[in-house]
C-alpha positions in Angstrom: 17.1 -16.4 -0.9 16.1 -16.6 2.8 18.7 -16.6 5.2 19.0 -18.3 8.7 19.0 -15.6 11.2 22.0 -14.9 13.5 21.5 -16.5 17.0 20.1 -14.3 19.7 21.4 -14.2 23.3 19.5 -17.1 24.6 20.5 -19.5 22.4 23.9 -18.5 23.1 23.0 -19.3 26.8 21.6 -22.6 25.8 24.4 -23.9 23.7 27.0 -23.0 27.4 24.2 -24.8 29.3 24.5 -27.4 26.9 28.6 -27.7 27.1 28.3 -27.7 31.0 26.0 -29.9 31.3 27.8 -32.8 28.5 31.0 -32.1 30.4 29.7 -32.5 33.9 28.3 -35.4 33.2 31.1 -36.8 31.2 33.5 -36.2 34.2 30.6 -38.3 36.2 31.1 -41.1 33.4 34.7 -41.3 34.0 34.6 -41.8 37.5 32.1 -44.5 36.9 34.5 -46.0 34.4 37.3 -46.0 36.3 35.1 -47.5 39.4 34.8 -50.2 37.6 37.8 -50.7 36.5 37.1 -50.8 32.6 39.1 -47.5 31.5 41.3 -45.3 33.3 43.5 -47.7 35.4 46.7 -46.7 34.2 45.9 -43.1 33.7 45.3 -40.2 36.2 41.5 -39.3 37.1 41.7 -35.9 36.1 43.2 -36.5 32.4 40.1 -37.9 30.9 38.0 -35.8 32.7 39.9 -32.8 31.3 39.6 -34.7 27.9 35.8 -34.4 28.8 35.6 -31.2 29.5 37.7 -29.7 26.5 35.9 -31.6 23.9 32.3 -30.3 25.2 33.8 -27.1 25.2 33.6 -26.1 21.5 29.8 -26.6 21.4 29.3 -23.1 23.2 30.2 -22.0 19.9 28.2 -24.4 17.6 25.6 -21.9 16.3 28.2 -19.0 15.9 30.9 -20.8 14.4 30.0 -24.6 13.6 32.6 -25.9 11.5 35.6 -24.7 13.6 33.9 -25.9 16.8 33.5 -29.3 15.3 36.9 -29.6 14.0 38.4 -28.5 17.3 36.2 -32.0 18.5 37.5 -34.0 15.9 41.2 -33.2 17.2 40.1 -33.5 20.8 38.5 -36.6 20.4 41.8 -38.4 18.3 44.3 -37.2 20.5 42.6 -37.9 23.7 41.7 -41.4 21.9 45.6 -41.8 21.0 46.5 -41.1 24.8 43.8 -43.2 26.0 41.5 -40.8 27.8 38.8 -40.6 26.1 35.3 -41.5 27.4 33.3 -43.6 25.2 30.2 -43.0 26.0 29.1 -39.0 26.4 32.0 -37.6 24.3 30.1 -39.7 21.2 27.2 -37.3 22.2 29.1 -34.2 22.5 31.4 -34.9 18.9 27.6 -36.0 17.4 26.4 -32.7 18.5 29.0 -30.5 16.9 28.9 -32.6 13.5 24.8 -31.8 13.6 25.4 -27.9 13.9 27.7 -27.5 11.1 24.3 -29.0 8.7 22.0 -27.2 11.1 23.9 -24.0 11.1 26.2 -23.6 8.4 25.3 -20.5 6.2 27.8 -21.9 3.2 26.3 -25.2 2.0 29.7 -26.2 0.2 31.6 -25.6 2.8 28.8 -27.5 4.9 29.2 -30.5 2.7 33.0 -30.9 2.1 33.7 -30.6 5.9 31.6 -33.0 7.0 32.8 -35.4 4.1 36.3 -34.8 5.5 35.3 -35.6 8.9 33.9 -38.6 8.2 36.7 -39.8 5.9 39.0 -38.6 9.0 37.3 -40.5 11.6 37.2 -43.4 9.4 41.2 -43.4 8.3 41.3 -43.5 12.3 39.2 -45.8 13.3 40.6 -48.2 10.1 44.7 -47.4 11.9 42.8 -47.9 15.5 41.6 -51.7 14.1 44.7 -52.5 12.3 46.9 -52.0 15.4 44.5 -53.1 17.8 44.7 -56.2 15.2 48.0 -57.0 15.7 47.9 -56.4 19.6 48.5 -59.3 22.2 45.5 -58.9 23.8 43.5 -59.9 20.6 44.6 -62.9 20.5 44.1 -63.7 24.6 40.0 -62.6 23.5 40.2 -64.6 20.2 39.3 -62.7 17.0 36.4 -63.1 16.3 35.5 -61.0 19.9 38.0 -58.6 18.2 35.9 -58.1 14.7 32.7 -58.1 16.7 33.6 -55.1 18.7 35.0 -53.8 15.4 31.5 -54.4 13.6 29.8 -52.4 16.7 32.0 -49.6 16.3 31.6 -49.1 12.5 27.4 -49.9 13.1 27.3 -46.8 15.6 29.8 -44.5 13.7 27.6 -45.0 10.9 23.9 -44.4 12.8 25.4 -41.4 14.8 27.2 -39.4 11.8 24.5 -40.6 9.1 22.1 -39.2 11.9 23.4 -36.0 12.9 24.3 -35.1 8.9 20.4 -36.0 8.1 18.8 -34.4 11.0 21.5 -31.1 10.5 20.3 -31.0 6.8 16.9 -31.4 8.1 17.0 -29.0 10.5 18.8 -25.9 8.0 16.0 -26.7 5.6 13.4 -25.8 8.2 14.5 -22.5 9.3 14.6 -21.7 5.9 10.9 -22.7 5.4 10.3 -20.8 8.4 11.7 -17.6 7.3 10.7 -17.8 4.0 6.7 -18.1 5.8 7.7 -15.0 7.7 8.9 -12.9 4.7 6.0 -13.6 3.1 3.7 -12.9 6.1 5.1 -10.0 6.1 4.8 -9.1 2.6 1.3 -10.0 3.0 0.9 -7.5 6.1 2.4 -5.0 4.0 0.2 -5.4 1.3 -2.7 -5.4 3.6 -1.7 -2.2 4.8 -0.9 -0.3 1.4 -4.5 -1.7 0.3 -5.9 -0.6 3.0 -4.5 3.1 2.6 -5.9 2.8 -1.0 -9.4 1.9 0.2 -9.3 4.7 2.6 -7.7 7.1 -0.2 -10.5 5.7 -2.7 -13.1 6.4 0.3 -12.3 10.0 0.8 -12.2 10.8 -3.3 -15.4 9.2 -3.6 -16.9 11.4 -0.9 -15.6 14.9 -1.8 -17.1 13.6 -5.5 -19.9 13.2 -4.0 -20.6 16.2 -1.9 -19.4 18.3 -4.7 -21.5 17.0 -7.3 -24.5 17.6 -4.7 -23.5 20.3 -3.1 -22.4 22.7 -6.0 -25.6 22.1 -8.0 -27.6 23.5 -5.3 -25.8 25.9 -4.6 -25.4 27.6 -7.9 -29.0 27.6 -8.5 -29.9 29.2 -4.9 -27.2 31.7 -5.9 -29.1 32.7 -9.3 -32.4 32.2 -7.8 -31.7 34.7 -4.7 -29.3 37.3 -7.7 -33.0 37.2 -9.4 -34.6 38.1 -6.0 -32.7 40.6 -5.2 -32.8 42.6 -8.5 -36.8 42.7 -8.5 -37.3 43.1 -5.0 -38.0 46.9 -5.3 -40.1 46.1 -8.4 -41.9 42.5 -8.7 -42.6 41.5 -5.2 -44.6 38.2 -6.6 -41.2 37.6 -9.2 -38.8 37.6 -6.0 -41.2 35.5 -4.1 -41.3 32.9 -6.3 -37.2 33.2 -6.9 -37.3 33.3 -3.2 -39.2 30.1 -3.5 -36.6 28.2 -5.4 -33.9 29.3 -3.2 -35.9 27.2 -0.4 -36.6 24.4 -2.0 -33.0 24.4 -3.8 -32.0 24.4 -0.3 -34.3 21.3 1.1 -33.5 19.4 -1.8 -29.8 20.2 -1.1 -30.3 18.9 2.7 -32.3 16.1 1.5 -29.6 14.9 -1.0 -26.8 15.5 1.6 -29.0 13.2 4.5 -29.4 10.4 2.1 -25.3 10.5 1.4 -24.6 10.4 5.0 -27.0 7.3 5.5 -25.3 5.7 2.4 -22.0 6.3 3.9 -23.0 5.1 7.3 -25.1 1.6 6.4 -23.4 -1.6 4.8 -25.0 -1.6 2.0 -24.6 -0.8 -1.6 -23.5 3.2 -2.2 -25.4 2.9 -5.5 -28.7 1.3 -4.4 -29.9 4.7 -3.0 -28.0 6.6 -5.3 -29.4 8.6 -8.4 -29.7 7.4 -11.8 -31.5 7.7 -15.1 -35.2 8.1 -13.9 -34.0 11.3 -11.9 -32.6 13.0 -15.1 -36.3 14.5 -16.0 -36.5 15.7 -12.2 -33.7 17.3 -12.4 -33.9 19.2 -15.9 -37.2 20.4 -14.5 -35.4 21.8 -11.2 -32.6 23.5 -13.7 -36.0 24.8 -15.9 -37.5 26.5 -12.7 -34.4 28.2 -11.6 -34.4 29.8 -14.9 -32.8 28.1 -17.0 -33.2 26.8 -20.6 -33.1 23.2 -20.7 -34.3 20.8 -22.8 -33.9 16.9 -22.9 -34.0 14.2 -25.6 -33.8 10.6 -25.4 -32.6 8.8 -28.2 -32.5 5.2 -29.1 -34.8 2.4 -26.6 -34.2 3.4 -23.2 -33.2 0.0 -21.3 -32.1 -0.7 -18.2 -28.2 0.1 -17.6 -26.3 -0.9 -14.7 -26.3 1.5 -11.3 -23.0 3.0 -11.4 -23.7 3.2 -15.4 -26.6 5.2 -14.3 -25.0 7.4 -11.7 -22.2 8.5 -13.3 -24.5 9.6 -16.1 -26.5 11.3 -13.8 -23.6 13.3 -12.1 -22.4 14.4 -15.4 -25.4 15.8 -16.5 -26.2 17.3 -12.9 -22.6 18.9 -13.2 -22.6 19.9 -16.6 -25.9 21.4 -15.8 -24.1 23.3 -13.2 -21.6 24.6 -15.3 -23.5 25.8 -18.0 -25.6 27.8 -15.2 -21.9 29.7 -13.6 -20.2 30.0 -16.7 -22.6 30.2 -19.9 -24.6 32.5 -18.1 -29.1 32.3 -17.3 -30.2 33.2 -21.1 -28.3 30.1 -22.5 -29.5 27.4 -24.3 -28.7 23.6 -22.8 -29.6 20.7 -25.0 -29.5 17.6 -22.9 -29.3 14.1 -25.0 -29.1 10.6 -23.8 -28.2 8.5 -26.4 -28.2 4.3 -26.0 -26.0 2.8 -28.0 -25.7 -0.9 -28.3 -23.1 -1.9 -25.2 -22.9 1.9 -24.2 -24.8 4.8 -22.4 -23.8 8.4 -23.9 -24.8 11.8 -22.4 -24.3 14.5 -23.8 -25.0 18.6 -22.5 -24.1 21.0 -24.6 -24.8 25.2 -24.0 -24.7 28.2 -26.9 -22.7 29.9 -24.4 -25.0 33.2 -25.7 -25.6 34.2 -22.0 -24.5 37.6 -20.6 -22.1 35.7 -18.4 -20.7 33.0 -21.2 -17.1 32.5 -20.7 -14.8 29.2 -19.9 -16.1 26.3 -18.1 -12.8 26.5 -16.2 -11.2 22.9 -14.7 -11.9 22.7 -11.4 -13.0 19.6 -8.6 -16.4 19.0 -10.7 -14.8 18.8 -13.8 -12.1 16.1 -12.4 -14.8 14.4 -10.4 -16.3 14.0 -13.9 -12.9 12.5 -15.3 -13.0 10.3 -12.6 -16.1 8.7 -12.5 -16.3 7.8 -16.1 -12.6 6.6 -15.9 -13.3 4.3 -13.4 -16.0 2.5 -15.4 -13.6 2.3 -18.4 -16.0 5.0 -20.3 -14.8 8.4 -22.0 -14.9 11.8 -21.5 -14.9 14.8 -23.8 -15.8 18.4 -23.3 -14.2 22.0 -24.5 -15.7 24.9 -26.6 -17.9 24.1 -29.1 -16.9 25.2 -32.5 -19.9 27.1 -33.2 -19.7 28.4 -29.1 -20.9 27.5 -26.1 -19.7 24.1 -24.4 -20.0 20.9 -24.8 -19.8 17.6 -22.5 -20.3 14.4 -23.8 -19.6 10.8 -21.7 -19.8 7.7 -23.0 -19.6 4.3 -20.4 -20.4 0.7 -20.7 -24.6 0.1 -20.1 -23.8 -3.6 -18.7 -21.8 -5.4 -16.4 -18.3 -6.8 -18.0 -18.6 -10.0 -19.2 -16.7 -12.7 -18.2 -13.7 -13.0 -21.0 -13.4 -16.8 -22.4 
C-alpha cells in the first residue's frame, strides 16, 4: 500500500512560516482585545500573548509529528483558557490547524482516529465544566440567561464546524496524497515497462537482422565458394568449364549484393519487412540458382498451392534457402536434394532432405542458420525437425500455420 512521503525541507520551512505568522498575528489580536477593553483587563499584556505564541508553536512540527503537536495545543489552549489568557479568535485557527494535520498526516490511521475522538471528547468535557460554572456565575444572571445559553449555543455551533471541518478536510487531504502516489507508482511502472519493451523491441530488431543477413549472406556465399573450388580445379584443363563456374561466382555475387540492398531498404523505410521479402514464388528461382552451381536439386509441389500468409511464406522460403545451403557445405556437390512443399489443410510444410552420398557428406553441424531456422518457425507457432536420415543424408522438414490466427470465440 502507498505511503505518504516524508516531508522535504520546504515544507518544514512552510509549517515555521506558518507558526510565526499565527503567533504574530495572535499577539496583534491581543493587543486589540485588550484596546478595547473586552479581554485582558485584569491580566498582564504579555501573558496571553505568550499563551499566543506557545500554542502556534507546535504547528512547526505538524507534518513531522502531528499528534504530539496537536495534543501539546490541546493543553495550551485549556490551561491558558483556565487562567484566562487565551485569545479567542486566532488561537481557534492555530488548535484547528494542528487537529487537521494529525488526518492529513498521520501514517497510523488508528491512532489517527482514536486521538482525534479523544480530543474532541476533551474539549467537549471542557467546554460542558466551562458552561456549568459559567452557569452558576454572578455575572449570568446581571446578562439574563438566555444571553448566557445563546453564547453557549455559538460556542458549541463553531466547535462543531471547525473540528467536523478540519477532521473532514484532514481525512480528505491523506486520501489524496495517497491517490497521488499511487498515480506515480504506477507511472512509473508504466515507464519501466516502456523501457524493458523497448529493450525487447531493439533485442528482437538485432535477431531479426543477423537472421536475415545470415540466411542471405551464407547462401551466396557457399555457392561462390563451390563455384570458384570448380574453377580453380579446371583452370589448367577446361578453360570454357571454369568460365562458366567463374560465371556463377559473379552472378552468386550480384544476386548476393542485390538481396543485401533490398534488406537495407527494408530496414530503412516504414513499411512492412515482409512486403519486399521472399516467399513461395521465389522457391523455383532459387532451386534453379542451387541447379547451376552444381547442385542436384529437385522440387515437388504437393497438394493445391494457395495463397499463405507473408511471413508463412518467408520463413518457408529461408528454410529451404538454408537447408539448401547446408546440404551444399556438409553433404557435399554429388548429393541428391529432394525439395517438397506440401499444403496441408491450415498448414504449409517444407521439407529438404539430401542422400548425404557426396564426397564431403558429414554433420549438418548447429550453428546461427540452423537456430535462425528454430527461430523463425517458432515464432509463427510452427515446428521444426531435422537430424540424419535413417537411410543417410539429412533431413529438414518445417511445418507453420498457412493463415492468419483466427480470432478465438
Amino acid at each position: 500500500m502507498p505511503v505518504r512521503p516524508a516531508p522535504d525541507a520546504r515544507s518544514l520551512r512552510a509549517d515555521a512560516l506558518l507558526a510565526g505568522v499565527l503567533a504574530l498575528v495572535g499577539c496583534l489580536m491581543v493587543a486589540l482585545t485588550a484596546m478595547t477593553g473586552m479581554q485582558f483587563a485584569d491580566v498582564p499584556i504579555w501573558q496571553p500573548m505568550l499563551a499566543a505564541v506557545v500554542l502556534a508553536a507546535p504547528l512547526m512540527l505538524r507534518r513531522v509529528q502531528p499528534v504530539a503537536a496537536s495534543i501539546a495545543q490541546v493543553v495550551i489552549y485549556i490551561v491558558a483558557g483556565e487562567l484566562g489568557v487565551i485569545e479567542i479568535y486566532v488561537s481557534q485557527v492555530a488548535l484547528f490547524m494542528g487537529f487537521y494535520s494529525i488526518g492529513a498526516w498521520d501514517a497510523n490511521r488508528t491512532r489517527a482516529l482514536w486521538t482525534r475522538v479523544s480530543i474532541v471528547v476533551v474539549m467537549a468535557a471542557w467546554l460542558a465544566s466551562s458552561a456549568v460554572r459559567g452557569f452558576f456565575d454572578p455575572e449570568t444572571g446581571e446578562r439574563g440567561v438566555s444571553a448566557f445559553f445563546a453564547l453557549l449555543m455559538i460556542q458549541i455551533v463553531i466547535n462543531i464546524a471547525y473540528f467536523g471541518g478540519a477532521w473532514i478536510f484532514g481525512d480528505r487531504a491523506w486520501a489524496s496524497a495517497l491517490e497521488q502516489e499511487r498515480l506515480a507508482a504506477a507511472h512509473a511502472e508504466i515507464e519501466a515497462q516502456q523501457s524493458q519493451l523497448a529493450e525487447q523491441a531493439v533485442s528482437l530488431e538485432r535477431v531479426r537482422i543477423a537472421r536475415e543477413l545470415h540466411d542471405v549472406v551464407a547462401h551466396h556465399v557457399s555457392a561462390m565458394g563451390v563455384q570458384a573450388g570448380a574453377a580453380r580445379r579446371v583452370l589448367t584443363t577446361d578453360a570454357d568449364k571454369a568460365a562458366d563456374a567463374l560465371r556463377h561466382v559473379e552472378q552468386s555475387a550480384r544476386d548476393a549484393i542485390g538481396e543485401l540492398r533490398s534488406l537495407v531498404v527494408t530496414l530503412r523505410s516504414d513499411e512492412d519487412a515482409t512486403a519486399s521479402a521472399p516467399d513461395l514464388d521465389a522457391l523455383p528461382p532459387l532451386v534453379a540458382a542451387a541447379q547451376a552451381a552444381g547442385q542436384r536439386v529437385t522440387l515437388t509441389e504437393i497438394g493445391t498451392p494457395r495463397p499463405v500468409t507473408p511471413m508463412a511464406g518467408l520463413t518457408a522460403y529461408r528454410v529451404v534457402q538454408e537447408a539448401l545451403t547446408n546440404a551444399r557445405k556438409h553433404a557435399g556437390p554429388m548429393a541428391q536434394v529432394d525439395v517438397r512443399v506440401r499444403y496441408l489443410v491450415d498448414e504449409l510444410e517444407v521439407e529438404v532432405a539430401d542422400d548425404g552420398h557426396g564426397s564431403g557428406a558429414g554433420e549438418h553441424g548447429a550453428g546461427a542458420g540452423l537456430l535462425g531456422m528454430r527461430e523463425r518457425v517458432s515464432a509463427l507457432g510452427g515446428e521444426l525437425e531435422l537430424g540424419p536420415r535413417s537411410r543417410g543424408g539429412w533431413l529438414v522438414r518445417a511445418r507453420v500455420p498457412s493463415a492468419a490466427a483466427r480470432p478465438s470465440d
